[in-house]
C-alpha positions, 0 to 999 in steps of 0.5 A: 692899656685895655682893648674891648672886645666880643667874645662868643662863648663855648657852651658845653653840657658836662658829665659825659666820658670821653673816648676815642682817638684825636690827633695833636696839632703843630706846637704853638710855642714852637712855630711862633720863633720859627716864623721869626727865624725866617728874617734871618735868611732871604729866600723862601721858607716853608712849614709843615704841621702848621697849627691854625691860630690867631698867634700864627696869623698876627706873627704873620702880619708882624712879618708883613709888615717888615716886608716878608709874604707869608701864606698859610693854607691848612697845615703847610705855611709859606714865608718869603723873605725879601733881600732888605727888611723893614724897621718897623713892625705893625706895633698893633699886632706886637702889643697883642702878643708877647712874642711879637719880641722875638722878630728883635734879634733878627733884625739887629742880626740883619743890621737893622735899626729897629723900633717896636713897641713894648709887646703884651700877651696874657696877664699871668704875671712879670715877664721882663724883656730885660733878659733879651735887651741885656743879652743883646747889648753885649752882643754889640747892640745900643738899645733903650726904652723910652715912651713904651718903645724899643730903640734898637741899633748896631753900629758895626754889627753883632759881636759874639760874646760870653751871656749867662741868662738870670734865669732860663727864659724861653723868649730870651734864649730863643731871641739870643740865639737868633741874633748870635747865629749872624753875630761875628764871632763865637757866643756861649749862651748859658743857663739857656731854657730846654724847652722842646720848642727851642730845640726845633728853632735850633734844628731850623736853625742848622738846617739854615746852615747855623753853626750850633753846638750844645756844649753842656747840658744848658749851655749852646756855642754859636758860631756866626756865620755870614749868611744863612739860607733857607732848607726845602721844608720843616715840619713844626714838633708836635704841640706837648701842652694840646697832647697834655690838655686832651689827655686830662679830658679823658681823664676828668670825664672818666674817658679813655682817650688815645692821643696820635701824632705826639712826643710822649717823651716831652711829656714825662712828668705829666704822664708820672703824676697821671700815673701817681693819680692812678691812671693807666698810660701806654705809649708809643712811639708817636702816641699816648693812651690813658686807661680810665682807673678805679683809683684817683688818688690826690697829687702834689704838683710843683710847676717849673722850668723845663723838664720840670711840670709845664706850668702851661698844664696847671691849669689843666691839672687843676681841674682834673685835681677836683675829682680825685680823692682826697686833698691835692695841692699845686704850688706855681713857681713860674708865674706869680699870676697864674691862679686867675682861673681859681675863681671862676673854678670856683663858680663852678663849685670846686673846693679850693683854697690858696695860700702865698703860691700854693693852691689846695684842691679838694676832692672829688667834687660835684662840679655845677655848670655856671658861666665862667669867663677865661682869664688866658690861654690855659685858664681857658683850657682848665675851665673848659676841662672842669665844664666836661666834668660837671653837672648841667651846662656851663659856658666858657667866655673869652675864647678869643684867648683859646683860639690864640693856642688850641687849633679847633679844640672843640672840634677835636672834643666833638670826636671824643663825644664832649657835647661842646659848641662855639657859639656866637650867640650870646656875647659878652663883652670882654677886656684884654690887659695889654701892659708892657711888663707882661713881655717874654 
């Protein structure tokens, strides 16, 4: 399935350094479950360090559409939730974004038939909803496919029970989690993701009152309990793969930038290898400063599961691989289809060569200002990191894409010195792949 639409382009005019201070918004990947956990707990939810994205306003409309107010002004977002939910979310909002499978166990938790649509998101590869609908039918849950829809049920409502996740999904074990925390009865959930954002569902989570326990080092015990209520406020952890993307800009351009309001802690593996690059990093305790260095050495990147290198930083990396010397290499093993920005780097000259799952970045490279066109979230990103590097203009399309995870990026680069604007003017028109297999 294909949805057409216009995109304005980001035009910035490249080859000038970056310097100064930014601050990092609310984490993406952290507030999306958060608004899902709000069907868990009639009552009123509020959220602080809420980062304003098209992700954040479709959840928001999931959530209506299942009868919750939401209401987001600035940085604080306020969820009410209604004494009875509805089956059905809007399956328009669901389609355009994988995490639109995260509202599933909730609703069975509440004991709620429900019926959504197979959701969609970018097209970087196979992300199979089998490890969620697998891990909900031994929670007790009758669940079937049919027509690109979800059936889902509960008879007698959730049972605690033994799961071990294939592989550690980070939609899987949030969406397991929220379904086991009103499961009767005691569940282990093993092989469960460490992303830092599930650890802030799980902080909400008790704060609700949710009984959670880590008991080895990828393995949670849940409790159920019989009803959870809503805590005064929580504030969103602050956004690792924005903090990582701003810093790689100063580093691309030669800048010095210092990056505030961010947990450098869960951003070790990027911060070594800028260090193996030769960059200059200092941090704080909320805050991370890169030098600019003489030395830029090539680098061997392997991306994987946290606290392995995020592959949501590849792209980003990429770029920044294309003006340090020598040859460096990026092999992906998250997502099959995560080189789609190679292409359009190359429109920008860079040097690259793929073989299987591995990419070979030569450098330095004198990248060309072209137009290129993000292919999803973090391609846009790295494109827009190549484009400050490289000589002349270059102008990035399909930016609805990095409206979905940046809250004002250009804005923020504007503070460091990038001469990039968000133009309206000229549009191109775009496709986004919505299939079924591109799920959590």
């Amino acid at each position: 399935m294909h949805e057409k639409i216009t995109s304005p382009s980001l035009n910035i005019k490249g080859g000038q350094p970056l310097y100064g201070e930014v601050c990092v918004s609310g984490a993406k990947n952290s507030v999306l479950p958060l608004l899902f956990s709000t069907l868990l707990a009639e009552g009123e939810h509020e959220f602080h360090n809420v980062p304003c994205l098209t992700d954040v306003t479709m959840a928001g409309d999931i959530l209506t559409s299942l009868g919750l107010f939401t209401k987001q002004e600035g940085p604080r977002l306020r969820v009410i939730t209604p004494p009875e939910l509805g089956k059905c979310p809007d399956p328009s909002a669901v389609k355009k974004m994988r995490a639109g499978i995260l509202c599933l166990g909730p609703l069975l938790a509440r004991g709620n038939e429900v019926q959504l649509p197979l959701p969609g998101g970018c097209v970087i590869g196979k992300r199979p909803v089998d490890l969620h609908l697998e891990g909900l039918r031994k929670l007790g849950a009758s669940l079937e496919i049919k027509d690109n829809l979800i059936y889902a049920k509960t008879e007698k409502g959730l049972k605690g029970s033994e799961i071990t996740l294939k592989l550690p999904s980070v939609g899987g074990t949030e969406n397991l989690l929220m379904a086991a925390v009103l499961a009767e009865g005691k569940t282990r959930l093993q092989n469960i993701a460490l992303e830092p954002e599930i650890f802030d569902l799980i902080s909400y989570l008790k704060k609700m009152s949710a009984l959670i326990k880590q008991t080895a080092p990828r393995e949670l015990l849940i409790e159920g309990v019989e009803k959870l209520t809503p805590p005064p406020s929580h504030s969103v952890i602050p956004d690792r793969i924005e903090a990582g993307t701003l810093l790689m800009a100063g580093a691309i351009t030669k800048g010095e930038v210092t990056v505030k309001n961010c947990e450098p802690k869960h951003l070790t593996v990027l911060l070594n290898k800028l260090k193996e690059c030769g960059f200059i990093i200092e941090t704080g305790e909320t805050h991370i400063a890169l030098k600019k260095s003489s030395v830029r050495k090539s680098v061997h990147i392997k991306t994987h599961y946290y606290p392995g290198f995020p592959t949501d930083l590849q792209a980003q990396f990429m770029a920044l691989m294309t003006q340090l010397e020598g040859l460096s290499s990026v092999e992906e093993t998250v997502f099959e289809n995560r080189f789609r920005h190679i292409s359009e780097l190359k429109r920008l000259k860079a040097d690259i060569e793929v073989t299987n799952q591995t990419a070979h970045i030569k450098g330095p490279t004198l990248l060309k200002g072209a137009n290129v066109e993000a292919t999803d979230l973090r391609a846009g990103a790295g494109l827009v990191l190549a484009g400050l590097a490289a000589e002349g203009e270059t102008s990035v399309f399909g930016t609805h894409h990095l409206i979905r995870g940046y809250d004002n990026l250009h804005g923020k680069l504007q503070t460091l010195g990038a001469s990039i604007d968000l133009s309206d003017s000229p549009k191109k028109p775009v496709n986004i792949e919505i299939s079924p297999e591109n799920a959590v």
